[in-house]
N, C-alpha and C positions, 0 to 999 in steps of 0.2 A: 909406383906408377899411378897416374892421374888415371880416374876410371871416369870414362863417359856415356852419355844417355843415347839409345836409340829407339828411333819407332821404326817400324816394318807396317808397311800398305802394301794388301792387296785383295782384289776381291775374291782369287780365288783360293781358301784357305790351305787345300794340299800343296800347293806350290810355297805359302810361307811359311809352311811346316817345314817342307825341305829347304829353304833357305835358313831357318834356325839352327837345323843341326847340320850345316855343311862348315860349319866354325866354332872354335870354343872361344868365343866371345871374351871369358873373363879374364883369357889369358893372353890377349893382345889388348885388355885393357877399358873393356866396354862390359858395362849392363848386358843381360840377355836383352833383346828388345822388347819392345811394347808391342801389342799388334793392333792395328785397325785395318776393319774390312772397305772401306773405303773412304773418299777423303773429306763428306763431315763428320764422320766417326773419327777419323783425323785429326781433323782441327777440334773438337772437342776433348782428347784425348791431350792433344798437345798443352791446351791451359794450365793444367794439371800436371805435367811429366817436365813441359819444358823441355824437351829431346837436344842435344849436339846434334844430331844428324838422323835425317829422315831417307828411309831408302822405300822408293816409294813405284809399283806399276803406273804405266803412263795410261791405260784404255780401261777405266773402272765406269761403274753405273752410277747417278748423283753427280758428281765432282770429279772430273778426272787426275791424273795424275798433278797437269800442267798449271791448271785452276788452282791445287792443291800447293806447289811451291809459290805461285805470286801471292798466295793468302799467307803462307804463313813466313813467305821475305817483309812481308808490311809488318808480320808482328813480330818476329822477330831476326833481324835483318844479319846477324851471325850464324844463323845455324848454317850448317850442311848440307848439300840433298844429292843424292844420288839415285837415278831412274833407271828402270831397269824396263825393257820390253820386248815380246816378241815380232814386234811390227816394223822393220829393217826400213824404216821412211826418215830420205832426208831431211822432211820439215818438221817433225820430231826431234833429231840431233839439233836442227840449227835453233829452235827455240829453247831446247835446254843449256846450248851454249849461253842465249840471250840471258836466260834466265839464272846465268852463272853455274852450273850445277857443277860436282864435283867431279864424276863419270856417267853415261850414258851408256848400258850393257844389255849386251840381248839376251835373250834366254832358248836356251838353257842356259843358265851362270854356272859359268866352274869355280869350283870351291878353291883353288890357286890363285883365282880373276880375283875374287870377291875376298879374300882372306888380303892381297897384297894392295888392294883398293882402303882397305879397312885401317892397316897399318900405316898407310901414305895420310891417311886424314889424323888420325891420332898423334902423327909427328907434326901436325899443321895444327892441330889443337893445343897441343902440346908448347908449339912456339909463340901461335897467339897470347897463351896463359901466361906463357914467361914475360913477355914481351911488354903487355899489361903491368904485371904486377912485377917488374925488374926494379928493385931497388934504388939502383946508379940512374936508370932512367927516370925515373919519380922524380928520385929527387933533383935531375937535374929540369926535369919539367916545373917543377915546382920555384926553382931561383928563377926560372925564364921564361914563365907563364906570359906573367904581362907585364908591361917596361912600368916600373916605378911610377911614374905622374899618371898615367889613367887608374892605378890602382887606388892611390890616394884619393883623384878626382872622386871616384864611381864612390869609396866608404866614406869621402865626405857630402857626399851626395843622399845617402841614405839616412846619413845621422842630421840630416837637415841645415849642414852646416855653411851651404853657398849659397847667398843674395842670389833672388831670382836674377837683379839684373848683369848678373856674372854668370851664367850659364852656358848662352850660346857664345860666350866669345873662349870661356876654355874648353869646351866642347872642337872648336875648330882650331885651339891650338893644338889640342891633345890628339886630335882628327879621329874624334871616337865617333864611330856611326852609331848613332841612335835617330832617326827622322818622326818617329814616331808615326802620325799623330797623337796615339794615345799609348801609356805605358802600365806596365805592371810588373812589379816586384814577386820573385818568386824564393821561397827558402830552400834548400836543400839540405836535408837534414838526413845523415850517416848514423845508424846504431851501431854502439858502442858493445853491445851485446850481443852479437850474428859475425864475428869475424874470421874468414878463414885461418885454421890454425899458421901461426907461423910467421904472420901477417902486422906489420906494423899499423895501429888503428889510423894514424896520420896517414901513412902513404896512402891506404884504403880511401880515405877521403880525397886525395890529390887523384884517385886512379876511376874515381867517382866522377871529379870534376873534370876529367878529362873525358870521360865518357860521355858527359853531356856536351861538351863543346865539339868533339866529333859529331852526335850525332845528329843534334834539335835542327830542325827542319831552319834550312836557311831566312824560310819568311817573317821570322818574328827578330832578326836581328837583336839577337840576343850576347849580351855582353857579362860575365860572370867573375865575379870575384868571391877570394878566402875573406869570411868576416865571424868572430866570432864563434868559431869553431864551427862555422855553420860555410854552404858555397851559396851562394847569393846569386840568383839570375836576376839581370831587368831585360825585361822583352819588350819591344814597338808592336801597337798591333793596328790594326789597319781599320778596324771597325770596333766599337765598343763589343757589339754580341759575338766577336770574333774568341772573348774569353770562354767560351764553352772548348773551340776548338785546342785552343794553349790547352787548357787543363787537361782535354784528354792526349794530347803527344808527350805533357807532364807527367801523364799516367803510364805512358808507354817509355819512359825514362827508367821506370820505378821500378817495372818489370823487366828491363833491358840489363840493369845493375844488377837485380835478382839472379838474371839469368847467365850472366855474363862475368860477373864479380862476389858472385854470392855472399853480397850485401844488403842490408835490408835498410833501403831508402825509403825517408817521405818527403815529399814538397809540398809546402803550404804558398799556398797561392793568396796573394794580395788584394786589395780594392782595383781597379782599373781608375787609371789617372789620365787628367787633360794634361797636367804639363808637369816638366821634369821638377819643378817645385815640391808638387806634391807626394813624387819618388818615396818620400820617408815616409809619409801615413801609409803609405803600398807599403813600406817593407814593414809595420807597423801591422798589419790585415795578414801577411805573411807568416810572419813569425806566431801570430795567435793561432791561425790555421793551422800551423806544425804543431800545436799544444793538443788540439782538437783528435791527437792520434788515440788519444784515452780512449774517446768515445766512439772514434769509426776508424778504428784500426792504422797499423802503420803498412810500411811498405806498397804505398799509393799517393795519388796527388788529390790533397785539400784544399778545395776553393772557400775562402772564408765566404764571399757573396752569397753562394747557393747556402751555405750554413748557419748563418747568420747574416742575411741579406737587411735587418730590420737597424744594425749598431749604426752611430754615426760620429764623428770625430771624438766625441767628447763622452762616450759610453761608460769612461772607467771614471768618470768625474776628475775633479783637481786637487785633492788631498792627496799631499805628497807626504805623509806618512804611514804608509802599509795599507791605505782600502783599495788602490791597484789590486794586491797579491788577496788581498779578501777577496774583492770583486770576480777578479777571475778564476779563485774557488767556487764561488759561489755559481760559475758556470758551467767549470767543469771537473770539479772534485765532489767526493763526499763528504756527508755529515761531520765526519771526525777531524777532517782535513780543514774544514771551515771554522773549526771549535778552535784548533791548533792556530791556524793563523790570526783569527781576532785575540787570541791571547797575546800571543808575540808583538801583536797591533797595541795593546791597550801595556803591554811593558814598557813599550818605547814612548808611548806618548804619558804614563803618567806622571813624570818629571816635569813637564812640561807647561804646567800650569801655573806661574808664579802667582798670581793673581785671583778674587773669585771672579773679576772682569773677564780675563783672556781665557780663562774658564767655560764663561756662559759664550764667548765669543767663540771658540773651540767646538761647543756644542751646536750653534749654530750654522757653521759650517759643515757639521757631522749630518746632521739634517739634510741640510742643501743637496753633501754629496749622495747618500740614499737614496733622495727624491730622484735629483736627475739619473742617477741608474736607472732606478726604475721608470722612470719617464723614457727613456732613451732604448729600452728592453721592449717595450708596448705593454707592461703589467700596469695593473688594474691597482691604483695606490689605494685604494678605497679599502683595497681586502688585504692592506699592508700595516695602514695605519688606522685609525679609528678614527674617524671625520668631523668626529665632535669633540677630539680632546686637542688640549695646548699642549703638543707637543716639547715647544720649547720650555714652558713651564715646567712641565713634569719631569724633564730630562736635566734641565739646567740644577736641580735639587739632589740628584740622585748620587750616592756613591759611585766609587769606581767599579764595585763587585755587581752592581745594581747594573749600570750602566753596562759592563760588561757583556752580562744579561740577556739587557733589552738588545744590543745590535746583535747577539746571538739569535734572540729569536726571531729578528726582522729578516736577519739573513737567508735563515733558515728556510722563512718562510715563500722567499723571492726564490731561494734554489730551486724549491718545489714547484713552484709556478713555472717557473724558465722552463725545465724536466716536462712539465705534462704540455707546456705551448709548444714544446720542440717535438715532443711526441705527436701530439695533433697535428703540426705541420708535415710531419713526415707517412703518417696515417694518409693525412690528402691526399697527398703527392703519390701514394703509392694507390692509393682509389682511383687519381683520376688516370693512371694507367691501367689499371684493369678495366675500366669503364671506357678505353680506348680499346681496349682488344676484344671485350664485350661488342662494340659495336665495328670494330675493323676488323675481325680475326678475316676473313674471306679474302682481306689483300695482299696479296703476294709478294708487296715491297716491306711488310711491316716486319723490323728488324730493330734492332737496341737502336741503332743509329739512328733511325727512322724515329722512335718512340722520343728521343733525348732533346730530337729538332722541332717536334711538336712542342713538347713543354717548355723546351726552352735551358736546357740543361746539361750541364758534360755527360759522358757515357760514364766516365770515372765513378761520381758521385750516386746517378741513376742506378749503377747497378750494385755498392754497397747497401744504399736502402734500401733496393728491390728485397736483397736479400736478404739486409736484417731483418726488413717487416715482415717477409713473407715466409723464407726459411729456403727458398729455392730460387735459382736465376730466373732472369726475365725469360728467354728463350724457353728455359723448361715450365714454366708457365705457361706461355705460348702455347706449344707444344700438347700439354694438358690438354687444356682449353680448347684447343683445334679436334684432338683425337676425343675432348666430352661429347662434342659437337657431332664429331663423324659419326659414332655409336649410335645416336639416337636417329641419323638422318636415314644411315640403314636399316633401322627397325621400322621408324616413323615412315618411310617412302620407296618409292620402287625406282628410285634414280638407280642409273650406272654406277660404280665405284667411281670411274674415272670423274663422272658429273659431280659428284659426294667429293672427289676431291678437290675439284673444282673449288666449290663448294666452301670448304675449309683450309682455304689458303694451299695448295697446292698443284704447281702445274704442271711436273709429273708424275701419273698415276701409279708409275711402279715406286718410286721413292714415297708416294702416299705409302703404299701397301706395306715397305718395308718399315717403315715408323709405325704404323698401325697395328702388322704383327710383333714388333718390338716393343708395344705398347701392352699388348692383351693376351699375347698368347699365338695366336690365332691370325690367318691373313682377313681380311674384310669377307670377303665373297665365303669364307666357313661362318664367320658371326653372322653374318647376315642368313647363311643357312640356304645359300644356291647351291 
């Protein structure tokens, strides 16, 4: 039997007591529930648990019931909700019809009401999962996905293989809507290592790629294909700075699969492009952003721009013998990994010399590609190479073990640099947030969304660094900060609580008081010592 997640809301605790034990829960097939006292302890609670189904009071303090399903249908748009209340009003029924809900019950709830409500949803979960993950249906989605010639089109489109001036004419044979103006390539990238037992890893991918064509928001007209073991979005977007908002409904894909497919996806997000031309350096910016999961985790959406906003077409240089796969060690591998691939680099090329001419010519191009890395990185070649030596002289003499060496240590030395700029940059970015709530904590709109539109950034991305840098979400940052601020206002001054809450972003003062005494101990008006 498939066991599923519940949360139980309600603010008044004896009553979700006795709704926990009016059922034995794990023998129709469900977790005991979660509990939250009301509905932002809710949706915080929810992050983390991911619930199937939320049976939730409709009349609580903060958030109420109603507030609490349209929050969490945005984030995640499958679950369940079932409301339960004693206020017998038909404009309560009719917006949790609106709101889809699964039952609407009064209370008192009979333990026969609520035990055959419970069953009726788990046979609905139950067919969903199947339904998803049916074999026969996969795979027959999978032959009849998308009609042969736009597939072709779209993977010959990425691998840069159509004449600009061939595009808009098979575009309207093939009658694929893409209007753009501007485009971006996105990867969607399946772990191979997170698979439900039982589970074909292929189908999982086709069950992947169908979940994002249901669900991605119609306005990015987005079109997807199998490439590569990888599913391939190109998305039209309406505005260049419209890429913050892609990445974060790319980030709500990640999570949707997580929760839905218990898959662990990542999408790397591309450059943003003027014309369908340049489609393949997008999926080029994409597929490096799926590499980038080493360093900021998987199971989210990586925008290469926000990450490396500084590379430009030509960052890996033109040596097409192995300083690609260097290079991009040298970004995002360690010491060992970098030692590894210049080895395998310097195997393959030392045959390759028949001459001591094509030799020194070898060497100069060896240079060349270095330099423009590093040129192309924004690193300081000054503290790369020594400014006063002939490089090419000294290089074009040297053995192969010699030589091996030196691009050892130049490498080496570029890693480090990359490491402490990426670090510093991400230092900034996480300063000049705090130094935003240092001077806005008082505003009452000030929320991740709020913060990501200031600086210019997905929410996705903002809240991985928040919290690599810092160790805690933005919000409970916030949060801190807000209640540092309250503590002293009630010692330092004889305001009201309510003013004090005012004060520090709050504009109701009982919801102050309840964070304040869930903060300290204690409600405000005992610290304060009235």
């Amino acid at each position: 039997m498939n066991v599923y997640k519940v949360m139980l809301v309600d603010d008044e605790e004896n009553v979700a007591r006795a709704i926990l034990k009016k059922i034995e829960w794990e023998a129709i097939g469900f977790e005991v529930p979660k509990y939250a006292r009301n509905g932002i302890e809710a949706l915080e609670l929810a992050e983390s648990l991911k619930p199937d189904v939320v049976m939730t009071d409709i009349k609580m303090p903060y958030m109420d019931g109603m507030e609490l399903a349209r929050n969490l249908r945005k984030l995640y748009p499958n679950i369940r909700i079932i409301f339960f209340s004693g206020f017998d009003e038909f404009e309560y029924a009719k917006e949790a019809i609106r709101l889809e809900a699964e039952e609407y019950i009064l209370k008192p709830i009979d333990s026969n009401e609520l035990k055959n409500i419970f069953e009726k949803v788990h046979g609905q979960l139950d067919k969903e999962t199947e339904e998803r993950l049916s074999t026969a249906k996969l795979e027959k989605y999978y032959t009849e996905s998308l009609p042969l010639l736009q597939e072709d089109f779209l993977t010959a489109l990425i691998e840069g293989r159509i004449p600009g001036e061939k595009i808009d004419k098979l575009i309207e044979d093939y009658r694929i809507d893409l209007p753009g103006p501007y485009y971006v390539c996105a990867i969607v990238h399946t772990s191979s290592n997170n698979i439900p037992d039982g589970m074909n890893p292929l189908l999982l991918k086709i069950a992947v790629k169908r979940l994002i064509e249901e669900r991605i928001d119609d306005r990015w007209k987005v079109r997807t294909l199998s490439y590569a073991e990888n599913t391939v979005m190109i998305a039209c977007l309406s505005d260049e700075k419209k890429i913050a908002s892609f990445t974060d409904e790319c980030d709500r894909l990640c999570r949707l699969s997580e929760s839905i497919l218990k898959a662990g996806v990542t999408i790397g997000i591309g450059n943003v492009c003027k014309n369908m031309e340049e489609i393949s350096k997008s999926y080029s910016g994409g597929r490096d952003a799926v590499s980038y999961r080493a360093l900021y985790g998987s199971c989210k959406a990586i925008n290469i721009e926000e990450i490396v906003p500084q590379e430009d077409d030509d960052y890996y240089g033109d040596n097409s013998e192995g300083l690609y796969d260097i290079f991009k060690k040298v970004k995002m591998s360690d010491e060992a990994a970098i030692r590894l691939s210049i080895e395998e680099y310097m195997k393959k090329t030392s045959d390759k010399h028949s001459s001591i001419q094509n030799y020194r010519f070898y060497v100069m191009e060896l240079v060349s590609d270095i330099y423009k890395f590093a040129k192309n990185n924004q690193l300081d070649t000054t503290e790369i190479f020594d400014k006063d030596e002939d490089l090419y002289s000294k290089l074009r003499i040297m053995e192969a073990g010699e030589l091996s060496k030196w691009i050892e240590q130049v490498c080496i030395r570029m890693h480090v640099m990359i490491g402490s700029k990426r670090n510093d940059s991400t230092r900034s970015f996480v300063a000049k947030a705090k130094d935003y709530v240092t001077e806005h904590y008082a505003d009452q709109e000030l929320t991740v969304d709020y913060i990501c539109n200031h600086l210019g950034v997905s929410s996705a991305y903002f809240s991985t660094i928040f919290k690599k840098e810092t160790g805690t979400t933005f919000v409970t940052y916030l949060t801190d900060y807000r209640m540092d601020r309250a503590k002293h206002l009630l010692v330092e001054t004889d305001d009201k609580t309510y003013i004090i809450a005012e004060k520090v972003g709050y504009s109701d003062p009982n919801y102050f008081s309840y964070v304040f005494k869930k903060q300290f101990g204690v409600s405000p008006s005992k610290f304060k010592g009235v």
